[in-house]
C-alpha positions as CSV (number, residue, x, y, z in Angstrom):
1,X,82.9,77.8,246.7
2,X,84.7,80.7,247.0
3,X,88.7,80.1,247.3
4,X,90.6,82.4,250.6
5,X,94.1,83.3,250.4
6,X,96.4,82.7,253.8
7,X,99.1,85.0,253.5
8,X,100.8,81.3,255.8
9,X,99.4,79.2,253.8
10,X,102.1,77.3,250.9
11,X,100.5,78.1,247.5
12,X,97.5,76.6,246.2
13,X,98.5,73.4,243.2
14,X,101.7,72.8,245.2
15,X,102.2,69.1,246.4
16,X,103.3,67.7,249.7
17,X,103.9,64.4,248.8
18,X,101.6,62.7,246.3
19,X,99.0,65.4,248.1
20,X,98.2,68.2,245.9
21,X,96.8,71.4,247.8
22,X,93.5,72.8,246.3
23,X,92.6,75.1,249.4
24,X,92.8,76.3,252.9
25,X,89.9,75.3,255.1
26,X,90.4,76.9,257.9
27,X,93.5,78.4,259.7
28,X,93.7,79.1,263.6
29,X,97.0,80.4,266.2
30,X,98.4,76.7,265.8
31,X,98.7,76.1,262.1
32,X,96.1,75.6,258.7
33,X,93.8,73.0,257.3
34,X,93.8,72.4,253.6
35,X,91.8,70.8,251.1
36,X,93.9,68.2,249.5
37,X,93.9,65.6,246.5
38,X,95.7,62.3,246.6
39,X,96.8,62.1,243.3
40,X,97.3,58.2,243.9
41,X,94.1,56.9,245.3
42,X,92.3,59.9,243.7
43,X,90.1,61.0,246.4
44,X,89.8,64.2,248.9
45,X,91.4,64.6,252.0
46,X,92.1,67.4,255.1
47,X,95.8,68.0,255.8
48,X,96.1,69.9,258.9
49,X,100.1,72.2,258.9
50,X,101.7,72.3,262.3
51,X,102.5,76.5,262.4
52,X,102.4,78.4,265.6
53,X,102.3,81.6,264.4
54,X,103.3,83.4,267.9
55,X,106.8,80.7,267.1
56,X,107.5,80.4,263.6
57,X,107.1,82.6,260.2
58,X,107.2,80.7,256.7
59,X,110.2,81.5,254.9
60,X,110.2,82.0,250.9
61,X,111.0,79.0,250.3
62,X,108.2,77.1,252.0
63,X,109.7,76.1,255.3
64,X,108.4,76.9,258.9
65,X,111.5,78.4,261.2
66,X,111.2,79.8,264.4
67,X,110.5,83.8,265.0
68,X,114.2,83.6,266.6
69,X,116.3,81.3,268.8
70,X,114.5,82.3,271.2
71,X,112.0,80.5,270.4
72,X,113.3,77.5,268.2
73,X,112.7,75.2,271.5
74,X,109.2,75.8,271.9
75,X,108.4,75.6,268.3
76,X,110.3,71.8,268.5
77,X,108.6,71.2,271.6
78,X,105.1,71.9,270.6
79,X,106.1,70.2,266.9
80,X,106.6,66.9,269.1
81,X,103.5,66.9,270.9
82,X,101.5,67.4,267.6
83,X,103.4,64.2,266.1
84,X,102.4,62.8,269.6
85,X,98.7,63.7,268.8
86,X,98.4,62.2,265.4
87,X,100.1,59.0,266.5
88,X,97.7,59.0,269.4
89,X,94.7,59.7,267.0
90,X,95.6,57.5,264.4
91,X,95.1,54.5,266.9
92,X,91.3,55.2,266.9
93,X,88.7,53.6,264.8
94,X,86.3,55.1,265.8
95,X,83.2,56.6,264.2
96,X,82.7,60.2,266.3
97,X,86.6,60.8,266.2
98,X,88.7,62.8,263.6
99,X,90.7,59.9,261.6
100,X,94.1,60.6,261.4
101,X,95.3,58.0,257.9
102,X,99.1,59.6,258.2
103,X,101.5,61.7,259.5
104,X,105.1,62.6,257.9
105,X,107.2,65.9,258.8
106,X,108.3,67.6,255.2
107,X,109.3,71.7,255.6
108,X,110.7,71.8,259.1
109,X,107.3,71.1,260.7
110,X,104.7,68.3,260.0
111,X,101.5,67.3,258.9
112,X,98.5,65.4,259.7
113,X,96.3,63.2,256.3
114,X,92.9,62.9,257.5
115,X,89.5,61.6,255.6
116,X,87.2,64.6,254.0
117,X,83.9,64.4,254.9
118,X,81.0,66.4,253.5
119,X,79.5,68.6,256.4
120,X,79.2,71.5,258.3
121,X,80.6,72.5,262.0
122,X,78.8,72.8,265.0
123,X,78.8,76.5,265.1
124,X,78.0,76.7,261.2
125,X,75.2,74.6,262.4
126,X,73.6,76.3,265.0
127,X,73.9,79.8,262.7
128,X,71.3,77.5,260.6
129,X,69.5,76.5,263.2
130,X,69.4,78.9,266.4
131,X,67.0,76.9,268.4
132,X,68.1,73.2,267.9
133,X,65.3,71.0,269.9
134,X,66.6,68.3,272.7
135,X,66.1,65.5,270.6
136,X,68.5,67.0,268.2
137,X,71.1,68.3,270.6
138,X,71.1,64.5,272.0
139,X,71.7,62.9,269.2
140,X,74.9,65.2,268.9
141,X,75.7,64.6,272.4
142,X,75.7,61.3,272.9
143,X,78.0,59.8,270.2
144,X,80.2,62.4,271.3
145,X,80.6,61.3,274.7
146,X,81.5,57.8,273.5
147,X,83.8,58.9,271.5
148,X,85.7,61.0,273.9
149,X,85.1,58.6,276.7
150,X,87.4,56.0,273.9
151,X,90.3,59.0,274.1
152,X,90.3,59.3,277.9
153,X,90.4,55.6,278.1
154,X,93.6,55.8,275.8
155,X,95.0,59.1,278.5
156,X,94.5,61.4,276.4
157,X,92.3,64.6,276.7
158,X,91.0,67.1,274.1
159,X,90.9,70.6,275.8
160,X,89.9,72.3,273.4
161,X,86.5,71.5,273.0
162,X,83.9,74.3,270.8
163,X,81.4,74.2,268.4
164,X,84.0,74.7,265.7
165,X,85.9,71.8,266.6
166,X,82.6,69.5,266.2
167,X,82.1,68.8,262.8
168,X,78.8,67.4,261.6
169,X,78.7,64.9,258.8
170,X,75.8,65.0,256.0
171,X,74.6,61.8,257.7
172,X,74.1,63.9,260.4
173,X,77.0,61.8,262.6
174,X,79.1,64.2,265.0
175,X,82.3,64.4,264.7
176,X,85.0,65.6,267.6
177,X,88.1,67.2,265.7
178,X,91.4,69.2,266.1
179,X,92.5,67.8,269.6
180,X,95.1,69.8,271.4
181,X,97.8,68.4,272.7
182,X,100.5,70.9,271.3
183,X,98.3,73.6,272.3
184,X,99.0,72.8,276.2
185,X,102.4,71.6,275.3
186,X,103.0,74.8,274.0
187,X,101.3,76.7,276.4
188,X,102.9,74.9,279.1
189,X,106.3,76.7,277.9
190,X,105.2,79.9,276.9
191,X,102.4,81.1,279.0
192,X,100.6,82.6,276.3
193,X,97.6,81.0,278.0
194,X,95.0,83.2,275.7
195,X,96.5,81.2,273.1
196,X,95.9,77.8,274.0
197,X,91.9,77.8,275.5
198,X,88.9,79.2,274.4
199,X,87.0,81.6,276.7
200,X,83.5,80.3,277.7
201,X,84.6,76.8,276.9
202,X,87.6,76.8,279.1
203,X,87.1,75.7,282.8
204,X,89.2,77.3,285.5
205,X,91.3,74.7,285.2
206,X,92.8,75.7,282.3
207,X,94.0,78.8,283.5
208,X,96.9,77.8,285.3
209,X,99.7,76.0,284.5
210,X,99.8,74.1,288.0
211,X,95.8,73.3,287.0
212,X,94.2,69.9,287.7
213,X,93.2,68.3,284.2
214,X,91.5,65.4,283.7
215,X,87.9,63.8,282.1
216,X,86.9,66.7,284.3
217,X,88.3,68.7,281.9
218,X,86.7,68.2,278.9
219,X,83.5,67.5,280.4
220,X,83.0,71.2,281.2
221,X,84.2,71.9,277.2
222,X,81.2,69.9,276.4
223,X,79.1,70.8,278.7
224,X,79.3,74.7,277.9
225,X,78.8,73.5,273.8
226,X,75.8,72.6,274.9
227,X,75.0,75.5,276.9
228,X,75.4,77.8,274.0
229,X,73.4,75.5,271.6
230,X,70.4,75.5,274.6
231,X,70.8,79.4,275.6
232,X,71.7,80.7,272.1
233,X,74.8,82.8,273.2
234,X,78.0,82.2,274.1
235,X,78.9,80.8,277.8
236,X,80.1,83.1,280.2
237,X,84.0,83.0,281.0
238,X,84.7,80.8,284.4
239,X,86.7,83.5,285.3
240,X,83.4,86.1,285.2
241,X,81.8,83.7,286.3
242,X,83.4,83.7,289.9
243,X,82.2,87.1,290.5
244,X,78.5,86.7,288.9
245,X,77.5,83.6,287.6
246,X,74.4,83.3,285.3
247,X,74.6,80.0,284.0
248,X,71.7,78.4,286.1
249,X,69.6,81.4,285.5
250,X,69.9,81.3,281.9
251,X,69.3,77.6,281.7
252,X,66.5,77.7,284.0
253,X,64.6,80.3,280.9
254,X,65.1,77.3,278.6
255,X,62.6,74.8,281.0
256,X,59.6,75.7,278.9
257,X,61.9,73.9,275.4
258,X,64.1,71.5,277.7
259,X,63.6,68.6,279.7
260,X,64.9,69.2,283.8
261,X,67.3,66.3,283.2
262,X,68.9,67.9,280.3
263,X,69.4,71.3,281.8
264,X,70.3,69.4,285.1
265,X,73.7,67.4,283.1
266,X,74.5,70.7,281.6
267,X,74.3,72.6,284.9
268,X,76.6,69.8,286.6
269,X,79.0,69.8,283.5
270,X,79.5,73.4,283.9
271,X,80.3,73.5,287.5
272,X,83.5,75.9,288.2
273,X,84.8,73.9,290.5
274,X,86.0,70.7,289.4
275,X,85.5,68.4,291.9
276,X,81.8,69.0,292.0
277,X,81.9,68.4,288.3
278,X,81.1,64.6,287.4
279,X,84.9,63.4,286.9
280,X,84.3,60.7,283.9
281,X,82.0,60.5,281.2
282,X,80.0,58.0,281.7
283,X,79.3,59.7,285.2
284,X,78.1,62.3,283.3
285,X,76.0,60.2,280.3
286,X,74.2,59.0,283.2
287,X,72.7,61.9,284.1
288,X,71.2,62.4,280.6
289,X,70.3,58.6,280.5
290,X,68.7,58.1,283.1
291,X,70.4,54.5,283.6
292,X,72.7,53.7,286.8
293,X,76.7,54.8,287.0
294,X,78.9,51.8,288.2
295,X,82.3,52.8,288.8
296,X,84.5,51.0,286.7
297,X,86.9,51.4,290.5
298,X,84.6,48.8,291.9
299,X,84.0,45.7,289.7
300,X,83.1,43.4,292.6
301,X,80.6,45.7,294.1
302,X,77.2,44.6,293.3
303,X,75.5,46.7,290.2
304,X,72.6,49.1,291.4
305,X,69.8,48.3,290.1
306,X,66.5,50.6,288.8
307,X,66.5,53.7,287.4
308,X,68.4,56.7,288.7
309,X,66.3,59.9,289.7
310,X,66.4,61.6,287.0
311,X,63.6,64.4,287.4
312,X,64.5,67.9,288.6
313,X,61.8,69.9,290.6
314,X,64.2,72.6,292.0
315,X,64.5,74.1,288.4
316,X,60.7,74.8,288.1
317,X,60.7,76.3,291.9
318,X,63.9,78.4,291.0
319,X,62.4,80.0,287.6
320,X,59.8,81.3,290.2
321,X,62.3,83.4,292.0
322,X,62.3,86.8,290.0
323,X,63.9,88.8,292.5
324,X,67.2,87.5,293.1
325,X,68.9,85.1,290.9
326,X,68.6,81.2,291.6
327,X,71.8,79.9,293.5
328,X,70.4,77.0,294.7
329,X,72.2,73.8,293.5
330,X,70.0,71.9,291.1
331,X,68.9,68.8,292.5
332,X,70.0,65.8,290.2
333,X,70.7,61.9,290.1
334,X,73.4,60.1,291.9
335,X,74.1,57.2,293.5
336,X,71.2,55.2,294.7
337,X,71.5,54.8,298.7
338,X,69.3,53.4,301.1
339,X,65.9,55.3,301.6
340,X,64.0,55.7,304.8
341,X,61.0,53.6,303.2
342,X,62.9,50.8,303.0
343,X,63.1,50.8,307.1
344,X,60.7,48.9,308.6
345,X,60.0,49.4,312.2
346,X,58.3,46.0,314.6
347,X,57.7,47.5,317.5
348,X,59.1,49.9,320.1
349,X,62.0,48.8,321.8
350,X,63.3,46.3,319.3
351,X,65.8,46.0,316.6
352,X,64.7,47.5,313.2
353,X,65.4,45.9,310.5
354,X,66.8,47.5,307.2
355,X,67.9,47.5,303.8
356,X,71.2,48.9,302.6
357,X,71.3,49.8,298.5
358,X,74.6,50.5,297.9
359,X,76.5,49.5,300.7
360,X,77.7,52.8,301.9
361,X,75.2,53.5,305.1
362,X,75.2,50.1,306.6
363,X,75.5,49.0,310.2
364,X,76.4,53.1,311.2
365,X,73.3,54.5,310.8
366,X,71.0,52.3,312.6
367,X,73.5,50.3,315.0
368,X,71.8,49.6,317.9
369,X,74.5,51.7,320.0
370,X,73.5,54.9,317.8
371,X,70.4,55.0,316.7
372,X,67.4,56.9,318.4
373,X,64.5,55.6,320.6
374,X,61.8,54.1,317.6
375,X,58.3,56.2,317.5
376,X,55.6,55.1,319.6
377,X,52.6,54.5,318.1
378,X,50.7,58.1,316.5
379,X,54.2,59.6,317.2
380,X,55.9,61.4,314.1
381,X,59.3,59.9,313.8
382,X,62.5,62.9,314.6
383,X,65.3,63.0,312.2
384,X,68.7,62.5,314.4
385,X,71.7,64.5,314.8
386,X,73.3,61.0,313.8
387,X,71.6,60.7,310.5
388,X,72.3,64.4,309.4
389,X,76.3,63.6,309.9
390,X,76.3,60.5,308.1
391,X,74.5,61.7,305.0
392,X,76.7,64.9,305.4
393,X,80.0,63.3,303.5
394,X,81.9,66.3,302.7
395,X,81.3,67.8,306.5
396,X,80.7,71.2,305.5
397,X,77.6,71.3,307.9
398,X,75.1,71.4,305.6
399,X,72.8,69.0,303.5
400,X,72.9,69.1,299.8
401,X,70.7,67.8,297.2
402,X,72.9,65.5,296.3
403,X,73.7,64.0,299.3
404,X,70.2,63.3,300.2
405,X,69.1,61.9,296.8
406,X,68.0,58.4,297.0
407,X,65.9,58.8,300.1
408,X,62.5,59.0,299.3
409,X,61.3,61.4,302.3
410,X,64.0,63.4,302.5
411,X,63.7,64.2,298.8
412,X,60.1,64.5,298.8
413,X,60.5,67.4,302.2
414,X,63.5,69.3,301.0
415,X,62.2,72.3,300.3
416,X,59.8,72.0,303.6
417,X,62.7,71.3,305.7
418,X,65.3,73.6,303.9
419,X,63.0,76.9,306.1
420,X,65.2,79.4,304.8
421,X,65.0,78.7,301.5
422,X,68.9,79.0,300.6
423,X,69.2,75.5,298.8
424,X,70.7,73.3,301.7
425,X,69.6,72.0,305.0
426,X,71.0,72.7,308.5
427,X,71.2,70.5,311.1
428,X,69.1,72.7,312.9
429,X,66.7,72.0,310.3
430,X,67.0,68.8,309.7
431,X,66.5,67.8,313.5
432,X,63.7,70.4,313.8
433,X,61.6,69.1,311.0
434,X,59.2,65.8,311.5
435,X,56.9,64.4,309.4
């Protein structure tokens, strides 16, 4: 292996500790990674140097000291928050997190003893392999997501989420590595905001000091890895994509090598804006899964039961749409709700009787002081004014995929009642349409 000189880095053969420095892994805007030996238990292991370059030089003698005094109170204030991080990530035990065995400060800044492990990164990886099949790509995926789901349980979040930051083991077990705290800290102060996120992996978020963060957050980060490992280029940056966005489009050319559900959770994941975005991870596991999301919000609520809809027609219609780019909204699982089928009607006149999945449509949509006159016999039953503004939760005046998944007719006659094609339905639509 060939051995790179840092012009930061402290020499190769000195010691920090009982550690003795044999190289430099890697080295980014936040500080280095060596290759070290403990001389006492006589095994290999990463220590990761706190150095913000933009903040601090190393002086002759070894030290880190701020650029100037104008800058000594960022540099201690991003050197907390990466003491923070390692006392946060030494906490975990778990197997698809970076393990953090010490931390001690030595040369005005401070270091982090992690476990080597044989392997390659995610990005060395998919140089390897360009065209990683879905089977593979899951079984990268899903440890992943319960290992960050165990961080955001703690409070903490990653943000800085990339294929270089996911290290795969020689098992072939993913690893999520270099979380970053200090760079938002640091950020936060500075505003040197190209310093702290990675473009394409960033969401919008991110961009802003005042920005929302949250599960949300990294979701998106791992979302867009996945979108570069499917498409085989780099995601877009959010803030292109607000003026021309060709992530659907280029995940809808993948169909013929990707499952609809896959391409589905990586569309949802990579949703600019955030609220649209699921907001936990195992929101979003579920839509690779398959299996039902129970808010953990509502432990007294009944579980749903049966298997989420997980199949995604609109992606095969929308890759037959060559002459304008696909901006429909891909048609996914979510909650299950109560579906028109389950309605059945005695006789004209009387009370229909219904069942509610879910809880959330109960007595309001088929009250007797709301609902419509029932069909006669022959007669093809009307959807209601009433109906479209109950399923229409975010009352934007439209009908979305989502908010009509779970009902079986509606689902089935989306793209028959949606006339104009534009990926939502109307309430002139709706009401217009019978079976």
């Amino acid at each position: 292996m060939e051995i790179l000189n840092y012009r930061n880095s402290l020499p190769l053969g000195s010691m920090l500790l009982e550690y003795r420095l044999e190289s430099v892994l890697g080295s980014g805007g936040f500080g280095l990674t060596y290759l070290g030996y403990d001389t006492h238990l006589e095994t290999k292991v990463a220590i990761k140097e706190y150095l913000p370059v933009e903040l601090a030089v190393r002086a002759p003698d070894g030290c880190i000291v701020p650029v100037s005094s104008g800058t000594e109170f960022n540099y201690t204030w991003g050197l907390d928050r990466f003491l923070q991080e390692a006392r946060v990530l030494a906490k975990f035990t778990h197997p698809n997190i970076v393990s953090v065995a010490r931390y001690f400060e030595a040369n005005g800044t401070a270091y982090m003893v992690m476990n080597y492990e044989s392997g390659l990164s995610l990005s060395q990886m998919l140089r390897r392999i360009p065209r990683p099949d879905e089977a593979m790509l899951t079984r990268i995926l899903m440890p992943l997501l319960d290992g960050l789901h165990a961080v955001h349980e703690e409070g903490f979040l990653h943000r800085d989420i990339k294929p270089s930051n996911i290290f795969i083991r020689d098992t072939g077990v993913p690893v999520l590595l270099d979380f970053g705290a200090a760079r938002l800290a640091v950020g936060g102060v500075t505003r040197t905001m190209t310093s702290i996120l990675t473009p394409g992996y960033a969401p919008l978020e991110q961009y802003s000091k005042e920005g929302n963060q949250g599960p949300w957050t990294d979701v998106y980060s791992l979302a867009s890895v996945m979108y570069r490992a499917v498409v085989g280029d780099h995601p877009p940056d959010v803030v292109t994509r607000l003026k021309e966005d060709i992530v659907l489009p280029s995940l809808i050319q993948a169909r013929d090598r990707f499952s609809t559900t896959f391409l589905h959770g990586i569309n949802r994941g990579m949703e600019v804006e955030e609220k649209k975005r699921p907001q936990t991870v195992p929101q979003w596991k579920a839509m690779f899964t398959g299996e039902a999301y129970v808010p953990r919000e509502a432990p007294h609520s009944a579980p749903m039961s049966g298997p989420m809809l997980t199949l995604n027609t609109a992606i095969e219609a929308l890759g037959k749409q060559n002459d304008e780019p696909p901006t429909t909204e891909v048609i996914g699982p979510a909650s299950r709700r109560p579906s028109m089928s389950q309605l059945t009607w005695f006789a004209a006149g009387t009370l229909a009787l219904f069942l509610v999945v879910g809880g959330e449509r109960l007595f309001e949509r088929y009250s007797s002081d709301t609902r419509e006159r029932a069909p006669a016999a022959g007669e093809k039953p009307k959807l209601t004014p009433r109906e479209f503004y109950v399923l229409d939760r975010d009352r934007s005046g439209y009908l979305t995929p989502d908010e009509v998944a779970g009902d079986a007719m509606l689902e089935q006659n989306f793209n028959k009642i949606d006339k104009n094609q534009d990926g939502r339905i109307s309430l002139e639509e709706f009401t217009n349409f019978s079976q």
